[in-house]
C-alpha positions in Angstrom: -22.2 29.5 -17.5 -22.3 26.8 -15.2 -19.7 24.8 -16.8 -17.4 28.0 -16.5 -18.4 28.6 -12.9 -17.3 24.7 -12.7 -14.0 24.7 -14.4 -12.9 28.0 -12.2 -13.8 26.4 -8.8 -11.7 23.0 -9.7 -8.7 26.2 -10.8 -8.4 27.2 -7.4 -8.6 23.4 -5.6 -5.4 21.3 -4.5 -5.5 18.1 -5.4 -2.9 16.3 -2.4 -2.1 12.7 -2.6 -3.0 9.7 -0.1 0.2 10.5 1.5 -0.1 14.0 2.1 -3.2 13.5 3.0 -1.6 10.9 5.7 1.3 13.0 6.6 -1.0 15.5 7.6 -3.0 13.3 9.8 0.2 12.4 11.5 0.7 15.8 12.1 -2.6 16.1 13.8 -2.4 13.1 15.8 1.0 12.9 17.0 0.3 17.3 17.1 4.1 17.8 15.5 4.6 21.3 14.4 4.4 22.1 10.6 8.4 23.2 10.9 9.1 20.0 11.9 11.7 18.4 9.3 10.4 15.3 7.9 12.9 12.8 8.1 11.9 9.5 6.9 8.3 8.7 5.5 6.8 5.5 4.6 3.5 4.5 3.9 1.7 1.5 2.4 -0.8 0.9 1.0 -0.5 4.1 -0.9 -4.1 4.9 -2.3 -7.5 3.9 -1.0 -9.0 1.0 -2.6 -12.5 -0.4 -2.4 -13.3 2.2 0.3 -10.7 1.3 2.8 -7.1 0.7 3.1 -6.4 -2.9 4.3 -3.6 -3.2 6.0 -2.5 0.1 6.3 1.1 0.6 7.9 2.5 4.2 8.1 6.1 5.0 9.2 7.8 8.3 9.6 10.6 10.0 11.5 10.9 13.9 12.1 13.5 16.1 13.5 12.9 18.4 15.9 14.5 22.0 16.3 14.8 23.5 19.8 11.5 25.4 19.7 9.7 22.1 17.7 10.8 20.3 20.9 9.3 23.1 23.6 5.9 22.6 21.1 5.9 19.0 21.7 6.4 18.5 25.0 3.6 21.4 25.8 1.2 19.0 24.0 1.6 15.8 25.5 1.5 17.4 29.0 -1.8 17.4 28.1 -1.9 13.9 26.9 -1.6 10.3 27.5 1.8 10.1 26.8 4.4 8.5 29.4 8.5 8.5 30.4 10.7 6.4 28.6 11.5 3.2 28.5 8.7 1.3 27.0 7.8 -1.5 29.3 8.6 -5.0 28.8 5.0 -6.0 28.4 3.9 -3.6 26.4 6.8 -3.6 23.9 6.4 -7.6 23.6 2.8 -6.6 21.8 4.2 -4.5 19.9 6.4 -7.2 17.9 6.9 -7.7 15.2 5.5 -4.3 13.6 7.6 -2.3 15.6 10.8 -3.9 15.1 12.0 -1.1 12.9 10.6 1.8 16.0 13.2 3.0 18.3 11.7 0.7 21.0 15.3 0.9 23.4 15.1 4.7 23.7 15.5 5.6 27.3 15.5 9.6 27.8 11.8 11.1 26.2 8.3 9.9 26.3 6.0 7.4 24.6 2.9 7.1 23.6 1.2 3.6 22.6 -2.7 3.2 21.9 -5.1 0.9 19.8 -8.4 2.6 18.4 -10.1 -0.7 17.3 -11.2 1.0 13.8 -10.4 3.8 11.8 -7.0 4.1 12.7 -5.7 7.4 11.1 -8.4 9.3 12.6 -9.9 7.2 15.8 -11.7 9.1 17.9 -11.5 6.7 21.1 -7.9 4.9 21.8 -7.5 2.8 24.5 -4.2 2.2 25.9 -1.6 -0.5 24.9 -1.2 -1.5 28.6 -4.4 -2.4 28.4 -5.0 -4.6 25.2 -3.2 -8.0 24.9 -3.7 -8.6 21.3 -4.2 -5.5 19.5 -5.3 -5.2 15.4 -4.3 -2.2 15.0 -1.3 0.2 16.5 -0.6 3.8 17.1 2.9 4.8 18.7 5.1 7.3 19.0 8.4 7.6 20.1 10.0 11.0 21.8 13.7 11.1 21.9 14.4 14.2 23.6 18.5 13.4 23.6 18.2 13.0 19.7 15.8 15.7 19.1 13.3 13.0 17.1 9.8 12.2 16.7 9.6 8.6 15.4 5.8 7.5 14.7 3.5 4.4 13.3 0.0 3.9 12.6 -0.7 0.4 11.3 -3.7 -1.5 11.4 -4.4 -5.7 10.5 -7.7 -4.8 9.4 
């Protein structure tokens, strides 16, 4: 009986890959709406080993509709995001990982933190203004001309 009670519990359970699992934390972090189309995704390393994941590096790109937009910009009201362009300074720490990010956009907002561990799902960031050499990086990019949400989690750790 137990065995049966076991087998119909594991029925009913979705089983979601280390990059779902990620691209759901994105979602939650960067709070993009789940209509938003997915552009681009790219993330390494792909599974979990040995209890962490070593230089982790997460890329992704998502299109916003008109209403996606108005849901965005309501949440980092809220936030610490700020205007575009990205300061010299702070953009010069952010070399060389960001080299493929949309660092020149100039009409949307930006927001730039390090979280010192834990990354994906830091609970304290601090801002990028703020830390001069950073091991680990979380940006996003708002393009509000182009209607895109570009975004990177990466970590040296």
């Amino acid at each position: 009986m137990t065995l049966t009670l076991l087998v119909l519990s594991m029925g009913g359970c979705a089983w979601e890959s280390q990059d779902q699992r990620d691209q759901r934390a994105l979602r939650r972090l960067f709070s993009i709406p789940k209509s938003a189309k997915i552009e681009r995704y790219e993330g390494y390393p792909d599974r979990v080993g040995f209890g962490q994941r070593e230089g982790l590096e997460i890329r992704a790109s998502y299109l916003l509709s008109g209403p996606d937009l108005d849901t965005v910009l309501q949440q980092l009201n809220r936030s610490d995001w700020e205007p575009l362009p990205i300061p010299a300074q702070i953009q010069r720490t952010l070399w060389p990982r960001a080299e493929n990010m949309p660092l020149k956009a100039t009409r949307g907002y930006f927001f730039c933190a390090h979280a010192g561990d834990n990354v994906l799902y830091a609970r304290e960031t601090r801002s990028c203004s703020r830390v001069q050499n950073p091991n680990d990086l979380i940006l996003g990019i708002l393009d509000t001309e182009a209607r895109s949400l570009h975004v990177l989690v990466a970590s040296d750790y």
